[in-house]
BALOBA-1460 file (C-alpha; in Angstrom, 3 decimals):
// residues 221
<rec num="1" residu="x" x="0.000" y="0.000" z="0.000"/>
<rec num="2" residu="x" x="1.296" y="3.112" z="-0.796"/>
<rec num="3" residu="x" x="1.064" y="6.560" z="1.326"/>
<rec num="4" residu="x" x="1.221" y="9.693" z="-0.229"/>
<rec num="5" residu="x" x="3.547" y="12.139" z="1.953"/>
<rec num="6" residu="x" x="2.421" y="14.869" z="3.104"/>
<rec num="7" residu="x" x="4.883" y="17.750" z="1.718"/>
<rec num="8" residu="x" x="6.362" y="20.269" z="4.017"/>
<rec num="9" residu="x" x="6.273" y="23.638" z="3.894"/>
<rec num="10" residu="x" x="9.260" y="25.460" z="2.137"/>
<rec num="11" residu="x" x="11.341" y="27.475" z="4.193"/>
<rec num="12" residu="x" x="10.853" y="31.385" z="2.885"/>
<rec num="13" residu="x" x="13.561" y="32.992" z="1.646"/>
<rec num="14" residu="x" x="16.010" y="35.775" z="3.197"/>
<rec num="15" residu="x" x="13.651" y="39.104" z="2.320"/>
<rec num="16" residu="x" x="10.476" y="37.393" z="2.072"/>
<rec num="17" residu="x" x="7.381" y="37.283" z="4.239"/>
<rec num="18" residu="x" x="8.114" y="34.056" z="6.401"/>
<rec num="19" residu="x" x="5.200" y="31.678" z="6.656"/>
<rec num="20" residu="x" x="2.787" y="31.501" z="9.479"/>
<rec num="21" residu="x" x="3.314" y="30.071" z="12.752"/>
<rec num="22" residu="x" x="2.817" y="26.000" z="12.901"/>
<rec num="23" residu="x" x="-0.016" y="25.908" z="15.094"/>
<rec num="24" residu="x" x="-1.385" y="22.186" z="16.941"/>
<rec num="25" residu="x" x="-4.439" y="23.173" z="14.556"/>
<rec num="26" residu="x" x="-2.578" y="23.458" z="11.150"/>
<rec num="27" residu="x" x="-0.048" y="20.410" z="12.441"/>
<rec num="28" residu="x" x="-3.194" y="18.160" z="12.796"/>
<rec num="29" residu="x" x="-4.861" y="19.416" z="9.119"/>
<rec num="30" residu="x" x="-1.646" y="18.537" z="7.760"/>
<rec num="31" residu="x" x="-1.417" y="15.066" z="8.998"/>
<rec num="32" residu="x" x="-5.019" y="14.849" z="8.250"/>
<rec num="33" residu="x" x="-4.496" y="14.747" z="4.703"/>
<rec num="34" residu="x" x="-5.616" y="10.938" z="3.573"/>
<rec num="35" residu="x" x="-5.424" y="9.272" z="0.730"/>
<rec num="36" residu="x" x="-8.283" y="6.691" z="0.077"/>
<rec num="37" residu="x" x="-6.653" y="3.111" z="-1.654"/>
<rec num="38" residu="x" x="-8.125" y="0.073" z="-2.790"/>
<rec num="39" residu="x" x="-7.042" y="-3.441" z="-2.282"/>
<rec num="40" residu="x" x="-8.240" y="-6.334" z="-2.314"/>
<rec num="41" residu="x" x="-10.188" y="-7.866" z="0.655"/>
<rec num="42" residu="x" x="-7.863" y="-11.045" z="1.282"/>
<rec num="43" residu="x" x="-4.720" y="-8.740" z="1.757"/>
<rec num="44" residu="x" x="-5.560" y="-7.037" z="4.553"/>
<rec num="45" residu="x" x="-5.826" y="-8.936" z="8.342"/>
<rec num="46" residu="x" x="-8.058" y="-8.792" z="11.101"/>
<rec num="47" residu="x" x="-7.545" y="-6.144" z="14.056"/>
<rec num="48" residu="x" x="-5.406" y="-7.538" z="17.039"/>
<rec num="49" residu="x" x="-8.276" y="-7.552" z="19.341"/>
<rec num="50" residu="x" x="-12.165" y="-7.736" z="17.930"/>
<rec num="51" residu="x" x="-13.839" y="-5.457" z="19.995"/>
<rec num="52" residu="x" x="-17.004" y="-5.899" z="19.637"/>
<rec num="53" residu="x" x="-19.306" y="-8.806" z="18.196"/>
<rec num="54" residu="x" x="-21.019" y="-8.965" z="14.757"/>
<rec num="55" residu="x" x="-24.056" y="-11.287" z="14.495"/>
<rec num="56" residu="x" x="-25.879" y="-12.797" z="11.523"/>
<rec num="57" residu="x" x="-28.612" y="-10.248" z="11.529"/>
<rec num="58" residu="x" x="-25.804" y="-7.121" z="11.537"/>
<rec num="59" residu="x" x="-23.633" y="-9.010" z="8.735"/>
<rec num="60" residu="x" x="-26.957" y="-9.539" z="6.580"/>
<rec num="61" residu="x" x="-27.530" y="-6.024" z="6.758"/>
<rec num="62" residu="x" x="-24.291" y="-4.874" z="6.034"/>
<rec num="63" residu="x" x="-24.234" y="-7.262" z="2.782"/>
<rec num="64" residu="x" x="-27.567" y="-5.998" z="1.768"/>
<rec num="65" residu="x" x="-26.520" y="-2.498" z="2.462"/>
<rec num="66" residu="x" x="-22.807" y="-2.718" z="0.177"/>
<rec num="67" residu="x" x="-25.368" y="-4.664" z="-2.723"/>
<rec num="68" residu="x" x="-27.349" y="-1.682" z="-2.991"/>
<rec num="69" residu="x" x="-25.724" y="1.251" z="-1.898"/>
<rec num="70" residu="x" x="-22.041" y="0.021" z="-2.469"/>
<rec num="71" residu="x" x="-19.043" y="0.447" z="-0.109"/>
<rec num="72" residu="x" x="-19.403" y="3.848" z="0.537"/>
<rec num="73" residu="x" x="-17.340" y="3.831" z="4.479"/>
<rec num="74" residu="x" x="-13.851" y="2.875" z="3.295"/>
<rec num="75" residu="x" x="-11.797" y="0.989" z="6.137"/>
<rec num="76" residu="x" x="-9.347" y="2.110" z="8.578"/>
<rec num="77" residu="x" x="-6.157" y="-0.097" z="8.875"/>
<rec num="78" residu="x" x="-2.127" y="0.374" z="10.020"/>
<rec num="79" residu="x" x="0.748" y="0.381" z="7.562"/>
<rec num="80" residu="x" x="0.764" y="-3.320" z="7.534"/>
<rec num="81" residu="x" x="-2.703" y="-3.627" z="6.567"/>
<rec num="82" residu="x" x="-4.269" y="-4.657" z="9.813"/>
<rec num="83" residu="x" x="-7.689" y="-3.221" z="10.448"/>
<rec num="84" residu="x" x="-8.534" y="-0.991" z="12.851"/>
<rec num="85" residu="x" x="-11.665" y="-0.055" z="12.050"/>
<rec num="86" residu="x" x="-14.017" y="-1.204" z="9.684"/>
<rec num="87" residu="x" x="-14.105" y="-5.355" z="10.695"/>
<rec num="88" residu="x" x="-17.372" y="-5.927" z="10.228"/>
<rec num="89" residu="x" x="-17.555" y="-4.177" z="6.622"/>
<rec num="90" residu="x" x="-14.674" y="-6.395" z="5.834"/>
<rec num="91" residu="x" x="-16.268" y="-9.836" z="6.906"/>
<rec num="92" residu="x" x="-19.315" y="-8.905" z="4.565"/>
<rec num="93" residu="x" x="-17.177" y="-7.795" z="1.870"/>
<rec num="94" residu="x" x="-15.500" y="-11.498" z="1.953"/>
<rec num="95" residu="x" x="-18.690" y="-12.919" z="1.865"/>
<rec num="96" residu="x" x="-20.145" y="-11.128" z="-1.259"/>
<rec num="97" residu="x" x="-16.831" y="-11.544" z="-2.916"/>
<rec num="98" residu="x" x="-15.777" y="-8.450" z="-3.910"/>
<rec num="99" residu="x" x="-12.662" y="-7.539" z="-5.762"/>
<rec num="100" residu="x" x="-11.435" y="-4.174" z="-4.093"/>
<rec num="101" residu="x" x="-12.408" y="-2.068" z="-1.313"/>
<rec num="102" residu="x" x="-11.942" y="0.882" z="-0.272"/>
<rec num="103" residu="x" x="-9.316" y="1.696" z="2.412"/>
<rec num="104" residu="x" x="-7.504" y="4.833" z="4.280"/>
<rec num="105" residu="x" x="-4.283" y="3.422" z="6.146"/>
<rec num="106" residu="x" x="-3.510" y="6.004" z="9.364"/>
<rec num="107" residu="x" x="-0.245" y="6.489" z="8.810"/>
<rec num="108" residu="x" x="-0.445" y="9.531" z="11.130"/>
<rec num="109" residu="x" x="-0.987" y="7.700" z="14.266"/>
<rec num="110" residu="x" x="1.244" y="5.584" z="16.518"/>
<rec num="111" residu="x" x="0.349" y="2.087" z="17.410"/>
<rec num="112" residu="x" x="-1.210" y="3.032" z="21.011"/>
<rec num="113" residu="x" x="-3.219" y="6.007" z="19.192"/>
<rec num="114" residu="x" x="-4.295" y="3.467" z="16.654"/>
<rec num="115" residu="x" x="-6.160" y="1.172" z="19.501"/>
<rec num="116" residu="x" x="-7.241" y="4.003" z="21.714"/>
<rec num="117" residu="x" x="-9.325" y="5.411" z="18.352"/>
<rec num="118" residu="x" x="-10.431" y="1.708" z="17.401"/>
<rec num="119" residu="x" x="-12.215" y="2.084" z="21.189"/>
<rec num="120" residu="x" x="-13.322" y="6.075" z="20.724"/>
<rec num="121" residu="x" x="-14.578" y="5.136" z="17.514"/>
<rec num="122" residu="x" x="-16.954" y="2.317" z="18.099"/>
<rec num="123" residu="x" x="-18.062" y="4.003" z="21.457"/>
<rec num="124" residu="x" x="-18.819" y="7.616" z="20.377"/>
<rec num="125" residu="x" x="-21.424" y="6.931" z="17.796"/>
<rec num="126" residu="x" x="-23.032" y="4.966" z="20.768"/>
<rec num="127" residu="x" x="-23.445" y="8.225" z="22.557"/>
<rec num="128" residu="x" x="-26.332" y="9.882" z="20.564"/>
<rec num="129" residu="x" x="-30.035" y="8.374" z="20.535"/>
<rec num="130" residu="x" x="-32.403" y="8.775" z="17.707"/>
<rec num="131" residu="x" x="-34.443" y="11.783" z="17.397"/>
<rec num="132" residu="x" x="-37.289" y="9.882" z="17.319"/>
<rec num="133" residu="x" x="-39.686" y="12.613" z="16.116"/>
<rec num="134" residu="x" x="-37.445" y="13.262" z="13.510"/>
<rec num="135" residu="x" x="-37.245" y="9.979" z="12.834"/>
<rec num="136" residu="x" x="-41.092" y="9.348" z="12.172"/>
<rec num="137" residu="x" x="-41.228" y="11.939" z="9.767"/>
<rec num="138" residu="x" x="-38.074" y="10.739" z="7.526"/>
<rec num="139" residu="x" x="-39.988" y="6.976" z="7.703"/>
<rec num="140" residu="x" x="-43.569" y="8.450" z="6.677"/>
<rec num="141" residu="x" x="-42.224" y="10.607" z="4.082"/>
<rec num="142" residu="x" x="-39.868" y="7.395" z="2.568"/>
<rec num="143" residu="x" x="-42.643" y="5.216" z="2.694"/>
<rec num="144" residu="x" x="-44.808" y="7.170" z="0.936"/>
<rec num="145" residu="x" x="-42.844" y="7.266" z="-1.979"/>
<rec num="146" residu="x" x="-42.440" y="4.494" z="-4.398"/>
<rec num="147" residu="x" x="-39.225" y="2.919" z="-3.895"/>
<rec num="148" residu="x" x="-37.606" y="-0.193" z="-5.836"/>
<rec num="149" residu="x" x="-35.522" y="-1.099" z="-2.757"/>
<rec num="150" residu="x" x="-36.694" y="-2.149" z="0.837"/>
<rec num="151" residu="x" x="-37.326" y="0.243" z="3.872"/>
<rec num="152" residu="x" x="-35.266" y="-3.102" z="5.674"/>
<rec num="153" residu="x" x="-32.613" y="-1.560" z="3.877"/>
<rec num="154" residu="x" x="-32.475" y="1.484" z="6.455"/>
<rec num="155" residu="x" x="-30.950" y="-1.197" z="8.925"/>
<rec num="156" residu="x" x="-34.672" y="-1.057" z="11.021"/>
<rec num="157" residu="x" x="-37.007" y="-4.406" z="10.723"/>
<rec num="158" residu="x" x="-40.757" y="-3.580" z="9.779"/>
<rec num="159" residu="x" x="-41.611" y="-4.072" z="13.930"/>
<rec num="160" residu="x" x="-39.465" y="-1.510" z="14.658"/>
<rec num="161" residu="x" x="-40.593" y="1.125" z="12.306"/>
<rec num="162" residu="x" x="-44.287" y="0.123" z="12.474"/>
<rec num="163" residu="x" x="-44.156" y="0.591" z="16.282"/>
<rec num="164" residu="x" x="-42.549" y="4.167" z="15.715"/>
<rec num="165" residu="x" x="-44.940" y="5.489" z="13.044"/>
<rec num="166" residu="x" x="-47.733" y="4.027" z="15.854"/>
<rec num="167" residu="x" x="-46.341" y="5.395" z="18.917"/>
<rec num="168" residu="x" x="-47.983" y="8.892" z="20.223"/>
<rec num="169" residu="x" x="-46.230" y="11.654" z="19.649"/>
<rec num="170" residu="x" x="-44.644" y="13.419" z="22.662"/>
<rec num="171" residu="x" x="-46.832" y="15.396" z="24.663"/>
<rec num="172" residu="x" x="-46.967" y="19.021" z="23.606"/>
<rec num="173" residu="x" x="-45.630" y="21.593" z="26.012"/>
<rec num="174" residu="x" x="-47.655" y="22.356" z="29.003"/>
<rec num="175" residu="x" x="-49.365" y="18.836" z="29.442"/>
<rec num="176" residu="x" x="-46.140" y="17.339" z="31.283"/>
<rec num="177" residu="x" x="-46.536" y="16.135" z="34.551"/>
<rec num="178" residu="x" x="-45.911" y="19.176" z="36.239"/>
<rec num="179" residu="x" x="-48.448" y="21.118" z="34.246"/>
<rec num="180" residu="x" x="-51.649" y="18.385" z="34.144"/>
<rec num="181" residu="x" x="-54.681" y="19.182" z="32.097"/>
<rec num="182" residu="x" x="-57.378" y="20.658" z="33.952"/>
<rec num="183" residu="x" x="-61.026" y="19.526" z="33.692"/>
<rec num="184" residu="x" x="-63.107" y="17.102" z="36.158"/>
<rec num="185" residu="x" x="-61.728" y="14.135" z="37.548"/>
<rec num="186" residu="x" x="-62.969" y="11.259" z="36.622"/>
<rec num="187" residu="x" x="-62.007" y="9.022" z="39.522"/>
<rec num="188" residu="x" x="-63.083" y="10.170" z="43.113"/>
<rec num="189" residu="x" x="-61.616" y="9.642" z="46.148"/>
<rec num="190" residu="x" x="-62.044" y="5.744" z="47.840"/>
<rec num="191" residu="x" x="-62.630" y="4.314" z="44.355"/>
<rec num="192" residu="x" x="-60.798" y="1.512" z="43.631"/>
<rec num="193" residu="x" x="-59.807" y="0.831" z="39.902"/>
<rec num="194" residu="x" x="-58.790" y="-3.014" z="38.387"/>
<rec num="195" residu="x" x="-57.343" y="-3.540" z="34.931"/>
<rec num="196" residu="x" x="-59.716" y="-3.378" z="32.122"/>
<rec num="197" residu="x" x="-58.003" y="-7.669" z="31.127"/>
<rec num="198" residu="x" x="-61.741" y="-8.936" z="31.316"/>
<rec num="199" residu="x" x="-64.772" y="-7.826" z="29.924"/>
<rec num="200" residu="x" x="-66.488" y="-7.328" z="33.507"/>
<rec num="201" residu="x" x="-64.079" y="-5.649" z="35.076"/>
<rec num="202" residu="x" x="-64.575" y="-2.083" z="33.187"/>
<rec num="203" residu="x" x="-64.278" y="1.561" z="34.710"/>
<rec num="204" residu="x" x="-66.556" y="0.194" z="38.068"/>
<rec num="205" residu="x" x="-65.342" y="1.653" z="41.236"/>
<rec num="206" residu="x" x="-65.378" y="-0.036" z="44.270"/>
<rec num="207" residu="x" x="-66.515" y="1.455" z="47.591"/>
<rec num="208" residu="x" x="-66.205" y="1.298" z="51.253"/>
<rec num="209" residu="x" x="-69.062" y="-0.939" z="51.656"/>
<rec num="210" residu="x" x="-67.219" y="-3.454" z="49.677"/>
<rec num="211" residu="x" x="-63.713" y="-3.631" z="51.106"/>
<rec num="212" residu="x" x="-65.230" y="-2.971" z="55.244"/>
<rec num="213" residu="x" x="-62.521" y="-4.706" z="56.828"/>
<rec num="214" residu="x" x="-59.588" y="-3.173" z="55.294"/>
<rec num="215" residu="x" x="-60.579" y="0.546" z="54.460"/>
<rec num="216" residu="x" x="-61.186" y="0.623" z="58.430"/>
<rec num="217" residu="x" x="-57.602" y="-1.139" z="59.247"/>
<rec num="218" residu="x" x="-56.384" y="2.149" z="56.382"/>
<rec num="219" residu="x" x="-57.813" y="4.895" z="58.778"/>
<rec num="220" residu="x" x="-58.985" y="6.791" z="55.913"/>
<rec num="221" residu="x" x="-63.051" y="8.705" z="56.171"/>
């Protein structure tokens, strides 16, 4: 694999406006500069450590997802060609028996800033959560469009989205539990209320002449 270098500044000449400072900033964009190679699949070799576990349904996906939308996330690996990130895109790229991939080799780094980013970069993207209401609309508006290929494609099973575009949206501001809609209660005080799982059991309270014994041992009027 070869890595283009990264070419250095050239040192101004005596009369001539001297280049800016180095700052960490520029240092970093400098490094930063990658080169995107492809190779094929077989040469490259799994990461030291596999740090977290792939199953069927995750692999499926990802082979489904590289069918359709190609190999658009190319992988992350050391100057030997080991992976450091990108394992599981490389197991389903063996499977469907592809050619060449797409890879970006971190020359930048040093082998103990190569594993510390394998860990940042499989935990950060598990620190968001889904906007959920954002979510509902991007599913309602895809689905109402006719597409050749399969919502499953999105990486979310039918259950899944069916029981977003079903859930209630959120409450709107003002009826939180700290601001309760007004209006007539329904249920009094000393009525007792049993869950609706039978057809006689409906909204029928219960009252002190029913339960005697204990609503005397509760001390309540």
């Amino acid at each position: 694999m070869v890595i283009k270098p990264v070419r250095s500044r050239k040192r101004a000449a005596t009369g001539e406006t001297s280049a800016p400072a180095e700052t960490p900033c520029n240092s970093v964009a400098n490094s930063l500069k990658l080169v995107v190679d492809y190779v094929a699949p077989e040469s490259l070799t799994p990461p030291a450590r596999k740090l977290r576990k792939h199953g069927q349904r995750q692999l499926a996906q990802l082979e489904a997802s590289i069918r359709h939308f190609g190999f658009n996330e190319p992988i992350l690996v050391n100057n030997k060609g080991q992976i450091i990130c990108g394992y599981a895109r490389w197991l389903a790229a063996c499977e469907l028996g592809l050619a060449e991939i797409p890879v970006i080799c971190a020359a930048h780094l040093t082998p103990e800033q190569l594993r510390m980013y394998a860990i940042a970069a499989n935990k950060t993207g598990l620190l968001g959560e889904w906007d959920e209401e954002e979510l509902r609309i991007e599913f309602g508006e895809l689905l109402d469009i006719s597409l050749d290929l399969s919502i499953d494609l999105t990486g979310f099973s039918t259950c899944e989205i069916d029981k977003l575009l079903t859930e209630p949206a959120k409450k709107e501001e003002g009826e939180s539990a700290d601001n309760p809609p007004t209006g007539q209660a329904v249920t009094q005080p000393g009525d007792l209320w049993c869950s609706a799982s039978t057809s006689s059991c409906a909204a029928m309270p219960w009252r002190k002449s029913v339960i005697g014994p204990y609503w005397a041992k509760s001390g309540l009027k």
